[in-house]
C-alpha positions in Angstrom: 43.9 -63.4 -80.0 45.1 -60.6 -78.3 43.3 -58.2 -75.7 43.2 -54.3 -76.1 45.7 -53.2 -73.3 43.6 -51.2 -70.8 44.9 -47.6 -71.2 43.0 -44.9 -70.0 42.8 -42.2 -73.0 43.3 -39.5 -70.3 47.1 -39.1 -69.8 46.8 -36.5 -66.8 44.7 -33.5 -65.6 45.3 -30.2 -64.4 42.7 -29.2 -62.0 39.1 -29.5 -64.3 41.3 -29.7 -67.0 42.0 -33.5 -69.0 44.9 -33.7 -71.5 44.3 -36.8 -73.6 46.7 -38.8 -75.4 44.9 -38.5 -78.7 45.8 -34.5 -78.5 49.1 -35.3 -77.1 49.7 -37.7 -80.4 49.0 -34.8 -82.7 51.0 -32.3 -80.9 54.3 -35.0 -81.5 53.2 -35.2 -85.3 53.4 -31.4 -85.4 56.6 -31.0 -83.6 58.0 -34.0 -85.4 57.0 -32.8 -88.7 58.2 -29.2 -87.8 61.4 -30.8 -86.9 61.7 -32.3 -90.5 61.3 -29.6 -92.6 63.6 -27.7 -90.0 66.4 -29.8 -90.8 65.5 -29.7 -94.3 65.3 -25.5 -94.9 68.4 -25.4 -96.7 67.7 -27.7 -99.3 66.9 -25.9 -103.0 65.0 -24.8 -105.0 65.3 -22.1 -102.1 66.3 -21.8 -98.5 63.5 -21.1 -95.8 63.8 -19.6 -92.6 62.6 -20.8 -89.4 59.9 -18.2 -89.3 58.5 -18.9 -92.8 58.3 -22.9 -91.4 56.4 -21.7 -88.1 53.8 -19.8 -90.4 53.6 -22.6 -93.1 52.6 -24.9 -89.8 50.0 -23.0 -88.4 48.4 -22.3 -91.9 48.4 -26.1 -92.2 47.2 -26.8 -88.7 44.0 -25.1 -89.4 43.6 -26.2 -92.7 44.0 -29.3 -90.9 41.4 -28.6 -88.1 38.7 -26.7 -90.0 39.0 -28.6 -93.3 39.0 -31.9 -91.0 35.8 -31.1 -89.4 33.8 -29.9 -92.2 35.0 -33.3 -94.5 33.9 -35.6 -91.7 30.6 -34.3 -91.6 29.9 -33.4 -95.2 31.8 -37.2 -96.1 30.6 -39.0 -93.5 27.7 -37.7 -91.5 25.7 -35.5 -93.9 22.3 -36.2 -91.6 24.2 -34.4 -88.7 23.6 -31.1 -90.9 20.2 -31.5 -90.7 19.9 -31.8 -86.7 21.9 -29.0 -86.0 23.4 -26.9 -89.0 25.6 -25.2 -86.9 27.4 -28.7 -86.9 30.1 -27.4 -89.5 31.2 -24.3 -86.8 31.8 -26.5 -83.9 35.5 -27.4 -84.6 36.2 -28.6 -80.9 33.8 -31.4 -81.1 36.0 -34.6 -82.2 36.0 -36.3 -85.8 38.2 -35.6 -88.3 38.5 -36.6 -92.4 41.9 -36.9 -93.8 40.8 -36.3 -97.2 38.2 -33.4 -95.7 41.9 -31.7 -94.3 43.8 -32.6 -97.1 41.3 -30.1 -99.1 42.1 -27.6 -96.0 45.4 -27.5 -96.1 45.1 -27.0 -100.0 43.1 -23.9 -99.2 45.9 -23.0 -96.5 48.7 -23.9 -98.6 47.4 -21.4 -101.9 46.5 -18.8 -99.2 50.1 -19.3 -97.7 52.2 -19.7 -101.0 50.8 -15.9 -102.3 51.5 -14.8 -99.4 55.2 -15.6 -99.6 55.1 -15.3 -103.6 56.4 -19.3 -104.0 54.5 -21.5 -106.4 52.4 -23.9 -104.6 54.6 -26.8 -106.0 57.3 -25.3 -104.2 55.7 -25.1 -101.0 53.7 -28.3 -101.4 56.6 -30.3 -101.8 58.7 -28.8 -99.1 55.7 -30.2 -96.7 54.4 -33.5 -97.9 57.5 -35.5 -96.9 57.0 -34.6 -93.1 53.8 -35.1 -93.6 53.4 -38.8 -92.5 55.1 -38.2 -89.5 51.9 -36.6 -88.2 49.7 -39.2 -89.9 51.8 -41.7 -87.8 51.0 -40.0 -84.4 47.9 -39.4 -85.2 47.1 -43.3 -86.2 49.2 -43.9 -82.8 46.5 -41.5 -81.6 43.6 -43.4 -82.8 44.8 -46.9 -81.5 44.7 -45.0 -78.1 41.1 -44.2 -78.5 40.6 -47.5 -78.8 38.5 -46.0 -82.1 38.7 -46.5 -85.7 39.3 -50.7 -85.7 39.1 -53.1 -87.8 36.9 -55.5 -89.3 36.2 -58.9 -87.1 39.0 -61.4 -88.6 41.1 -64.8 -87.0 44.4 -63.6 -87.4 46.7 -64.7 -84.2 47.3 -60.6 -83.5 43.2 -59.9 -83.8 42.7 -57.5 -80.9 39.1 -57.0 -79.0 38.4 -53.8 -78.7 36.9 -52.5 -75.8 34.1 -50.9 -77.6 33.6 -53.0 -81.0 31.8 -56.3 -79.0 34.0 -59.5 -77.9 35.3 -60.6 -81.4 39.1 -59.9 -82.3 39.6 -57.5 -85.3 42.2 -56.7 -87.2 44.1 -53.3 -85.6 43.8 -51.3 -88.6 45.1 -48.2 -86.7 48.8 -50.2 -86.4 48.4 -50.9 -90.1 48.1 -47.5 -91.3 50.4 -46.1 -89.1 52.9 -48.7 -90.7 51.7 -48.2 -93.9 50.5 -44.4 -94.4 53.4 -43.4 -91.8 56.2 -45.5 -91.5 56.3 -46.6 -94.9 55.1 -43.4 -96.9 57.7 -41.1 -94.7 60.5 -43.3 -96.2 59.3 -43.5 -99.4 58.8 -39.8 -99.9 62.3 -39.3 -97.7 64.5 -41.5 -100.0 62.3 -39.8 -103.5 62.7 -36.0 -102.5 66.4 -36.8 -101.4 67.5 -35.9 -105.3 66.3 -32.8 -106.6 62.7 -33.3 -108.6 60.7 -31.6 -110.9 58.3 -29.2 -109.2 55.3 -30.6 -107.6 56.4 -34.3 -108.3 57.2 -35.1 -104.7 53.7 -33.7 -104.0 52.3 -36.0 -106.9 54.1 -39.0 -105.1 52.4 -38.1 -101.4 49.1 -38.3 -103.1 49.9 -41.6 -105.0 51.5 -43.0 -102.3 48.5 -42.0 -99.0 45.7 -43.1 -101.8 47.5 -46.4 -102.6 48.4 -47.0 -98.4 45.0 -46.3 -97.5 42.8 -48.0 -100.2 44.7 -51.2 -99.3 44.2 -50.9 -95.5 40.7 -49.9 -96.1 39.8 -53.5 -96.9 40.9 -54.4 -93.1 39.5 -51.2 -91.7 35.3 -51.5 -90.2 33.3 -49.6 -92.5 32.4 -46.2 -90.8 28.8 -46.6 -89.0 27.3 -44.0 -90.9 28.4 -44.6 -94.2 28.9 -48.9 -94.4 29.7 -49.8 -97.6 29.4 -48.0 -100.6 28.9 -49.9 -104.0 28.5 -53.0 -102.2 32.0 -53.4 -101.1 33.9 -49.9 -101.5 34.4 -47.7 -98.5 34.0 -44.4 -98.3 37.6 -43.8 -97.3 38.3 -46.0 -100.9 36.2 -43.5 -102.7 37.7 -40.9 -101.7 41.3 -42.1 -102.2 41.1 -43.0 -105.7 41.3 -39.3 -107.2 44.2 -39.3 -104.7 45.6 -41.8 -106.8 44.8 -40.5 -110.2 45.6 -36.8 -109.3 49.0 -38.2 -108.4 49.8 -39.9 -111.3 48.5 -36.9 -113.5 51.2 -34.8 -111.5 53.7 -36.9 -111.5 53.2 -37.4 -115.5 52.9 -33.6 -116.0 56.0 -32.6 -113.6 58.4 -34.8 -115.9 56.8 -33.8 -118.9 57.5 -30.5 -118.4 61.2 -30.7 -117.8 61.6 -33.2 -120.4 60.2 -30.5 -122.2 62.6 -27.9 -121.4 65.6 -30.2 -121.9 64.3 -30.4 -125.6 64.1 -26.9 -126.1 67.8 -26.2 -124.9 69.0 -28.7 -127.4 
């Protein structure tokens, strides 16, 4: 058994104000991400400019905020609505849904893509390979909280939590940073290495996050609000299973479509 390290989730201050480590983690997935597709610009269908990545990035990062905020309460506290129905405008206030941004940056992405007249596939699958690189940090993030752990278990590495009582469970936060980050970032890196059909690398993210996070989900503490749904699904295994199917469907319809066009030019 192993003991939850004693870190204070306040890395400094500057006079009344605090900096915390969980906003520090999501400011390195950003850059790192940014970083990423930087590097990447030049790669076809066609080039991007630096410019055109800095405004992709802040149309994602409040798709990311508001479309975070507004999934966690509407997935996973609806009663919140009820107390103070302003709950859905207070976007400071923490909690965040990865599927609840996912459908924000969506919005942001569609917004962003008319904007620069590219197809969404294009611009979807220019982002979703950096995308774990945030999801990494922000898993980081979450161990650093000392928030979001998992269920009670006897595995030699089962940590105690400072807030989840005095029995070891399993750090779900390192698993789906290995899992949803580490692993999915090479994954999608090695896949969108070769040119693809459009919107097949974005097909793969979604097949690959809904896969990563089911799995991890059956470590993970069910969220106190929601416990179990269907007597042993998640909520977070709800919601990744059109994840799943939407990728498949994509990835099926991408290659379709070129195989397509490779029998019309014969």
């Amino acid at each position: 058994m192993l003991t939850y390290p004693n870190i204070d989730p306040i890395a400094f201050s500057i006079g009344p104000l605090s900096i915390r480590w969980y906003g520090i983690s999501y400011l390195v997935g950003f850059l790192a991400a940014f970083l990423w597709c930087i590097s990447k610009r030049n790669n076809p269908p066609t080039p991007w400019t630096i410019e055109q990545i800095a405004d992709l990035f802040f149309y994602t990062a409040l798709g990311v905020i508001f479309g975070g905020t507004i999934g966690y309460i509407l997935f996973y506290q609806p009663s919140l609505l009820l107390q103070d129905p302003l709950a859905l405008l207070k976007f400071w206030q923490p909690g965040r849904s990865f599927h609840g941004g996912l459908l924000g940056v969506l919005i942001a992405l569609l917004l962003y893509s008319r904007l620069q007249k590219r197809s969404l596939a294009e611009v979807a699958d220019f982002l979703c390979p950096a995308v774990p690189l945030g999801l990494a940090a922000g898993r980081i993030g979450n161990f650093l909280n000392g928030e979001l752990w998992g269920r009670v278990t006897d595995v030699p590495w089962g940590m105690v939590f400072p807030y989840a009582g005095p029995h070891p469970r399993h750090p779900s936060q390192l698993y789906e940073f290995l899992l949803e980050g580490v692993l999915l970032f090479i994954v999608l890196a090695v896949y969108s290495r070769r040119a693809r059909p459009a919107g097949a690398v974005t097909g793969m993210f979604l097949l690959g996050y809904g896969l990563c996070r089911g799995f991890v989900e059956f470590f993970r503490e069910p969220d106190l609000y929601q416990g179990f749904i269907l007597g042993w699904m998640t909520m977070g295994q709800l919601l990744s299973i059109p994840m799943i199917i939407a990728g498949i469907i994509i990835i099926l319809v991408a290659y379709r479509h070129v195989n397509k066009q490779i029998a019309e030019k014969k």
